[in-house]
Jmol script that loads the backbone (N, CA, C; Angstrom):
load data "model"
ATOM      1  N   UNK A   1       4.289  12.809  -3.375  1.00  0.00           N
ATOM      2  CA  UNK A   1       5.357  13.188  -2.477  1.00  0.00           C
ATOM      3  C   UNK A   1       6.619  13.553  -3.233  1.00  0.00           C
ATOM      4  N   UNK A   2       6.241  14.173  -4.212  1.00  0.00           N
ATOM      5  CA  UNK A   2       7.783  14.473  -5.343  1.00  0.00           C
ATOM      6  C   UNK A   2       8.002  16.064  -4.547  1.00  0.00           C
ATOM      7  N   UNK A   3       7.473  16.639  -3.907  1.00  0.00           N
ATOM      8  CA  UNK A   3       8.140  17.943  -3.306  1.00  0.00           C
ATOM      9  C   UNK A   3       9.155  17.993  -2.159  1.00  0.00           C
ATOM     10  N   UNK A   4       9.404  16.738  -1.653  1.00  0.00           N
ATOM     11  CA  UNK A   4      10.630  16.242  -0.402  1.00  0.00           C
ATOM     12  C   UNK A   4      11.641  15.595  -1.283  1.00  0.00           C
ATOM     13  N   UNK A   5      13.176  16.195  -0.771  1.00  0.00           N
ATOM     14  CA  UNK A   5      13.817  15.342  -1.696  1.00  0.00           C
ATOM     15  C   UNK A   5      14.617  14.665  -0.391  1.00  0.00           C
ATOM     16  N   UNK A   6      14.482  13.153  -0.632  1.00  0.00           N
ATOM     17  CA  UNK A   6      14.690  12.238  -1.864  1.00  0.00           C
ATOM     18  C   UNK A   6      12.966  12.343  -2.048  1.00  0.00           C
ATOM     19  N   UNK A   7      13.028  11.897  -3.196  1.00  0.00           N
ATOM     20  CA  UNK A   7      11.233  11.764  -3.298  1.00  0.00           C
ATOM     21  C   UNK A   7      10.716  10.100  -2.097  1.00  0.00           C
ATOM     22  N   UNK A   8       9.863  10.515  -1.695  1.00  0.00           N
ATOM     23  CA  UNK A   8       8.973   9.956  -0.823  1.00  0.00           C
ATOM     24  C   UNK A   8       8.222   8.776  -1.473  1.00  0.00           C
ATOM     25  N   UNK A   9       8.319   7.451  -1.181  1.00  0.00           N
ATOM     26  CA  UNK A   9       7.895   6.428  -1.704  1.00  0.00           C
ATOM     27  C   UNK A   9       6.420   6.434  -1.177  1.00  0.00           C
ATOM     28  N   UNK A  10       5.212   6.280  -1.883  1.00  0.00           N
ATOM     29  CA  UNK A  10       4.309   5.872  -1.189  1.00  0.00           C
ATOM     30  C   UNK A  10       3.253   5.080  -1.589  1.00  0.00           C
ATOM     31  N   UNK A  11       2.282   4.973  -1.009  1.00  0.00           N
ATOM     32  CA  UNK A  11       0.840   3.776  -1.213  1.00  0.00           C
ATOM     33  C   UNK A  11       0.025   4.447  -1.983  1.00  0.00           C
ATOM     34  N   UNK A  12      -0.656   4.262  -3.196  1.00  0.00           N
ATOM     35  CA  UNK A  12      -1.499   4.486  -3.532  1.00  0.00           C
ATOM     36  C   UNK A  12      -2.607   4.014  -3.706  1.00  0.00           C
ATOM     37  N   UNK A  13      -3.890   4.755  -2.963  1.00  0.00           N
ATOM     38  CA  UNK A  13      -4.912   3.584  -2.802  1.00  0.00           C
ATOM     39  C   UNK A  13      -6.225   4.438  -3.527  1.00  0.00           C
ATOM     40  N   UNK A  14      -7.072   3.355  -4.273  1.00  0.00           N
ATOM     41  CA  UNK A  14      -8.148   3.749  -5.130  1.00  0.00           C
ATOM     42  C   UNK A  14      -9.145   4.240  -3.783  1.00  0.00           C
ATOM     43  N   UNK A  15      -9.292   5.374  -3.899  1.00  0.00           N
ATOM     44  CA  UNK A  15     -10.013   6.486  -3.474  1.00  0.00           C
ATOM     45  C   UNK A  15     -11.588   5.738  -3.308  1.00  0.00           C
ATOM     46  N   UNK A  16     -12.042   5.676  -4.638  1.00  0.00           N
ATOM     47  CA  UNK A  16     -13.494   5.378  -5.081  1.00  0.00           C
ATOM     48  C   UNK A  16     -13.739   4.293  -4.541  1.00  0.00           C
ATOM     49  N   UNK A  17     -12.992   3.139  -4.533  1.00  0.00           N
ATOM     50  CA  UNK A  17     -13.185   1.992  -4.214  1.00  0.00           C
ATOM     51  C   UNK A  17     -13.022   1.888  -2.697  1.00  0.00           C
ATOM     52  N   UNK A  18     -12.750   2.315  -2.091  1.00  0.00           N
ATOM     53  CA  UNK A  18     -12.473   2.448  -0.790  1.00  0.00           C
ATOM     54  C   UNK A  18     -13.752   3.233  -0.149  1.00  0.00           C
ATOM     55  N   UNK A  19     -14.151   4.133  -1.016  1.00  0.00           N
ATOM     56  CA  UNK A  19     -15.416   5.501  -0.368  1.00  0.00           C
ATOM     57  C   UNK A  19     -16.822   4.419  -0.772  1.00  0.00           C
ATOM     58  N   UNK A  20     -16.707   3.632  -1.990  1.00  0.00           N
ATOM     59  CA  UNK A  20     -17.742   2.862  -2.277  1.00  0.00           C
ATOM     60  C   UNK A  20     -18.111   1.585  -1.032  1.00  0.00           C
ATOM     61  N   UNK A  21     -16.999   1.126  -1.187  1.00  0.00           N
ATOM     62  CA  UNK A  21     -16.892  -0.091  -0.033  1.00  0.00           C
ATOM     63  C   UNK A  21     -17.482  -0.027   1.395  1.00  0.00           C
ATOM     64  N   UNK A  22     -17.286   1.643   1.915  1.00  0.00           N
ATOM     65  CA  UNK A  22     -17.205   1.857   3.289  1.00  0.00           C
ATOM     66  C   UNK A  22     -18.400   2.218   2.900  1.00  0.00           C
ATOM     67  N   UNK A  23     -19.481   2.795   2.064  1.00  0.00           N
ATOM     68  CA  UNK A  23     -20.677   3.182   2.066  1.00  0.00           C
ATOM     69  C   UNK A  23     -21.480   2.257   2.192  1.00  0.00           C
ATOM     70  N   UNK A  24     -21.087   0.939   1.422  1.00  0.00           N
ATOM     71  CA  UNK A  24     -22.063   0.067   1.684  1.00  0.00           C
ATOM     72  C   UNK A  24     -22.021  -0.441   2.821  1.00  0.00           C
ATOM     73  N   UNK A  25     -21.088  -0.702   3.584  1.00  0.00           N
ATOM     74  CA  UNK A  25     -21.048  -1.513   4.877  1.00  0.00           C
ATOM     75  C   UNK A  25     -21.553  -0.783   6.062  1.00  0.00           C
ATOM     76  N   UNK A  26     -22.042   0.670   5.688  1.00  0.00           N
ATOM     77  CA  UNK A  26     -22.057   2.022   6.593  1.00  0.00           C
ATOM     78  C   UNK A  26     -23.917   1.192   6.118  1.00  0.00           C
ATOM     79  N   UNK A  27     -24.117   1.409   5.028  1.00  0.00           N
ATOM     80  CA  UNK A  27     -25.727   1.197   4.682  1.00  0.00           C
ATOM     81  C   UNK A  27     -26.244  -0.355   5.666  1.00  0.00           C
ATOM     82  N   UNK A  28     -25.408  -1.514   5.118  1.00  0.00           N
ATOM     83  CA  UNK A  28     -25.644  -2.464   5.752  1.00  0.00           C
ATOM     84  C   UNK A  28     -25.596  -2.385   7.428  1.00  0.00           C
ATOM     85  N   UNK A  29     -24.848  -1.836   8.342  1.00  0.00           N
ATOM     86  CA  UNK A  29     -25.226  -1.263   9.790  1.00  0.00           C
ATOM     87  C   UNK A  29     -25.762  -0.830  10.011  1.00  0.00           C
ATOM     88  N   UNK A  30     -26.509   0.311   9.285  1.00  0.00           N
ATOM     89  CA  UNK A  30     -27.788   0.895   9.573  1.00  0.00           C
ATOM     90  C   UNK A  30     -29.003   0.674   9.373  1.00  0.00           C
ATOM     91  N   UNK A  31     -28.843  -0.792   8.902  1.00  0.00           N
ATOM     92  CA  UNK A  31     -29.992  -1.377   8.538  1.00  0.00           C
ATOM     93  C   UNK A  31     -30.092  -2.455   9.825  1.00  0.00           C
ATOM     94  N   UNK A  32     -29.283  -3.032   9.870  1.00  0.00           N
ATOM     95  CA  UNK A  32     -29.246  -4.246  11.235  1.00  0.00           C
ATOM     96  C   UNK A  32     -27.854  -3.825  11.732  1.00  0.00           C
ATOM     97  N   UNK A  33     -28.133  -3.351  13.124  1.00  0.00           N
ATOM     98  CA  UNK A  33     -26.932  -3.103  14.139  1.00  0.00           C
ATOM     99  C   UNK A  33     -26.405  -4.419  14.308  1.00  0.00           C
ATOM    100  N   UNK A  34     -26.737  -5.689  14.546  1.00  0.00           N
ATOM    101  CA  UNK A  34     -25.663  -6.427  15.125  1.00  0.00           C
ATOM    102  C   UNK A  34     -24.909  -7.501  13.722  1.00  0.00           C
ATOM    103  N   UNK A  35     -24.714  -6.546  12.746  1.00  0.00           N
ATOM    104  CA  UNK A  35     -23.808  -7.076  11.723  1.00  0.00           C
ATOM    105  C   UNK A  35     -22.478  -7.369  11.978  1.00  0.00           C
ATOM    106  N   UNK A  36     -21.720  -8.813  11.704  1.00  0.00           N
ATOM    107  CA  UNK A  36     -20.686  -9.051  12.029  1.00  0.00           C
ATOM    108  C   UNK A  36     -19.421  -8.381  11.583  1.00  0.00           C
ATOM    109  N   UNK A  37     -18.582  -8.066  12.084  1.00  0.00           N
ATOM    110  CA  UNK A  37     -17.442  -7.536  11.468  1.00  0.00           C
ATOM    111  C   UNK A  37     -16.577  -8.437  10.161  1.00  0.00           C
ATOM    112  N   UNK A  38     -16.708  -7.250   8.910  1.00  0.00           N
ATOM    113  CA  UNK A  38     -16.639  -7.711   7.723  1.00  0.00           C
ATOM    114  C   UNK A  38     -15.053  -7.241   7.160  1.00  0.00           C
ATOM    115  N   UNK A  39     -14.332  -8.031   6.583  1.00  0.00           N
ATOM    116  CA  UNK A  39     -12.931  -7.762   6.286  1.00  0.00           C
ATOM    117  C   UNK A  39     -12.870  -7.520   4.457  1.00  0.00           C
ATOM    118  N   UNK A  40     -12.072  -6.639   4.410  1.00  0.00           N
ATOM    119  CA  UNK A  40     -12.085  -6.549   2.739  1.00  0.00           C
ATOM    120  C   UNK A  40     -10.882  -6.024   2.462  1.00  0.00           C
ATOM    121  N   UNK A  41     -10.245  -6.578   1.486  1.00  0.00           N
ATOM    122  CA  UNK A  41      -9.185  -6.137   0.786  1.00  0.00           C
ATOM    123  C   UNK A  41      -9.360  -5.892  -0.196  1.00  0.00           C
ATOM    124  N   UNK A  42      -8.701  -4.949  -0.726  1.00  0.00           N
ATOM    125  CA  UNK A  42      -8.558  -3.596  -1.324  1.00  0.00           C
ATOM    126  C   UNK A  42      -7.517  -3.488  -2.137  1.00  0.00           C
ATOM    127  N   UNK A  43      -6.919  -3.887  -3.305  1.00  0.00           N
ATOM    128  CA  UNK A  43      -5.543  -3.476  -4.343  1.00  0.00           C
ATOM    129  C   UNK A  43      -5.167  -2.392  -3.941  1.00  0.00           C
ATOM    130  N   UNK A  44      -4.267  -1.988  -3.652  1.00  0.00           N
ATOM    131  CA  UNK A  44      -2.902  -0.538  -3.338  1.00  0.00           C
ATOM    132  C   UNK A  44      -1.769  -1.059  -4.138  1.00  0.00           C
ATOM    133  N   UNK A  45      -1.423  -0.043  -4.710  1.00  0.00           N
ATOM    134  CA  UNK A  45       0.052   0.098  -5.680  1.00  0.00           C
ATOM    135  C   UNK A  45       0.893   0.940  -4.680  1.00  0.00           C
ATOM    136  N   UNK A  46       2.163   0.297  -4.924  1.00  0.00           N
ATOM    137  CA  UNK A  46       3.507   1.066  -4.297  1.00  0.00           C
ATOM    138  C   UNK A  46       3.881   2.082  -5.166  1.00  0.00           C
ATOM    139  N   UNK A  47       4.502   3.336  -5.038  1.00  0.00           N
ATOM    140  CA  UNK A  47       5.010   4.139  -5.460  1.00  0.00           C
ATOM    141  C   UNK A  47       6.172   4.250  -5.265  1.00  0.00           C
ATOM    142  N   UNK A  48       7.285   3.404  -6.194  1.00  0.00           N
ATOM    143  CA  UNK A  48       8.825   3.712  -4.996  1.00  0.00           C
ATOM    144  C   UNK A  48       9.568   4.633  -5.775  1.00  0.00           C
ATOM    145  N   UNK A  49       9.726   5.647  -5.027  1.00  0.00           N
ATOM    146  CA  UNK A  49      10.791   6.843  -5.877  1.00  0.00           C
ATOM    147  C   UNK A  49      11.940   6.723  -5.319  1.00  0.00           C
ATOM    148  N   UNK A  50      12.621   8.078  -4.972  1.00  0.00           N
ATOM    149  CA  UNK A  50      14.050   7.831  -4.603  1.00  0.00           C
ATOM    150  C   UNK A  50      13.879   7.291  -2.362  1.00  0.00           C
ATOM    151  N   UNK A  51      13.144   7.381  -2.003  1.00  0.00           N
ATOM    152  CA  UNK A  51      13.735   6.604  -0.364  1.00  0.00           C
ATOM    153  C   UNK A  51      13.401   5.119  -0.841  1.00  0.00           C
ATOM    154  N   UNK A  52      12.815   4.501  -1.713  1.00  0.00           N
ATOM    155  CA  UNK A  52      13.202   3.319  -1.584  1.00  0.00           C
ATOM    156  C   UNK A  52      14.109   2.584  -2.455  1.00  0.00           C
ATOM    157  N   UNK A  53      14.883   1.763  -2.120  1.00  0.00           N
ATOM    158  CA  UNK A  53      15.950   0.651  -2.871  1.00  0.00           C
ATOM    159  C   UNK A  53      15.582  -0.560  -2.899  1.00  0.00           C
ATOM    160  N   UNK A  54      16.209  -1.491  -3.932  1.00  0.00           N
ATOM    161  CA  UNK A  54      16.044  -3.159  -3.764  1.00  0.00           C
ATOM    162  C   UNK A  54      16.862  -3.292  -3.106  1.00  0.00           C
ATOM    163  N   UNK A  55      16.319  -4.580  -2.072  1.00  0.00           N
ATOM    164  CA  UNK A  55      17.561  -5.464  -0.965  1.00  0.00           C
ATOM    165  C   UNK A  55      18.392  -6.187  -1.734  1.00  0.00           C
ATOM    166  N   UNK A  56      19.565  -6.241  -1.524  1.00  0.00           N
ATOM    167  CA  UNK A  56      20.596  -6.837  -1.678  1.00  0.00           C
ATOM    168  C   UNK A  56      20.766  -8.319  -1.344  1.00  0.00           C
ATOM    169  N   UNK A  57      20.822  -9.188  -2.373  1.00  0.00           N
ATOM    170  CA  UNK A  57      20.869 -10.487  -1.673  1.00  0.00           C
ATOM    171  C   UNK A  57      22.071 -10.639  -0.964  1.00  0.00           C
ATOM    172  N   UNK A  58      21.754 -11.565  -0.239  1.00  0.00           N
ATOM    173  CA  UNK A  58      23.275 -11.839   0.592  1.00  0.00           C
ATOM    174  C   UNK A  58      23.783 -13.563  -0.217  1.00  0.00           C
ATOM    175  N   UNK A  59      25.211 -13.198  -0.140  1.00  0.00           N
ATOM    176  CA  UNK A  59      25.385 -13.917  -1.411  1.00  0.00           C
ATOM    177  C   UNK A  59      27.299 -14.259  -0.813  1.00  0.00           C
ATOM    178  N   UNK A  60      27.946 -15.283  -1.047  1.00  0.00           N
ATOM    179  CA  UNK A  60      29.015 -15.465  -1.214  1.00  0.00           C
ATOM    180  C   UNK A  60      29.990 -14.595  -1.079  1.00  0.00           C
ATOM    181  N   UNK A  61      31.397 -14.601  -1.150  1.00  0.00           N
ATOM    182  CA  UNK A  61      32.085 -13.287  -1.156  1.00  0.00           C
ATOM    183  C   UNK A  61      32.453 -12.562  -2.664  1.00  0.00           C
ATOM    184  N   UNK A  62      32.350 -11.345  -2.955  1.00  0.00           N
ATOM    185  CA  UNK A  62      32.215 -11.027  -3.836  1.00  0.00           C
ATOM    186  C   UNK A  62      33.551 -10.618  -4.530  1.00  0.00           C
ATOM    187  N   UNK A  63      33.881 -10.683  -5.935  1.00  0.00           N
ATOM    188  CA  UNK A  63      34.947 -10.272  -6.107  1.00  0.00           C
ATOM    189  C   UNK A  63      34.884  -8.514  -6.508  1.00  0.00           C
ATOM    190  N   UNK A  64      36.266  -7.935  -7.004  1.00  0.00           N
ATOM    191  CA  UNK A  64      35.884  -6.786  -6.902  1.00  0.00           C
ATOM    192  C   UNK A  64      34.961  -5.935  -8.230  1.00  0.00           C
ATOM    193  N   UNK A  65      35.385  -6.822  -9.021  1.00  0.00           N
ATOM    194  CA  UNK A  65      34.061  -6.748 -10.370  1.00  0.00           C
ATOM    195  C   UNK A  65      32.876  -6.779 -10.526  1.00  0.00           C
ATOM    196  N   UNK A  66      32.456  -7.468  -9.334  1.00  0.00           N
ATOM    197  CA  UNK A  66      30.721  -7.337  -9.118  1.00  0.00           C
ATOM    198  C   UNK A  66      30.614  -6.249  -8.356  1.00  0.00           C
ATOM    199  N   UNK A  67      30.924  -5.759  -7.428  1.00  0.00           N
ATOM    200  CA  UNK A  67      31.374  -4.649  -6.743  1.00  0.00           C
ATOM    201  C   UNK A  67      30.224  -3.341  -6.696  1.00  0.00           C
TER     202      UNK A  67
END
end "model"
wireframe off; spacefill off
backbone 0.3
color backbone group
């Protein structure tokens, strides 16, 4: 998403691992229909370019040097 400016923060998710995962669970249903619903997580990396910032702690009153 570097062609929108600010650049566009986003998810990046392993492709393969995701197309692998869903194949097998696609194989395992078509083998026995009443397979229980199966949960899987998956690693995704953030991409933060320019729309995202760090939060600001909230913090005491500040003088004008921290500023």
């Amino acid at each position: 998403m570097t062609v929108l400016r600010p650049y566009v923060s986003t998810i990046e998710q392993p492709l393969d691992e995701l197309g692998h995962a869903c194949w097998e669970l696609l194989q395992r249903r078509m083998k026995k229909m009443d397979v229980p619903p199966v949960h899987r997580r998956i690693a995704c990396t953030l991409r933060a370019r320019e729309s995202t910032r760090r939060i600001r702690r909230k913090s005491g009153p500040r003088s004008r040097s921290e500023v």
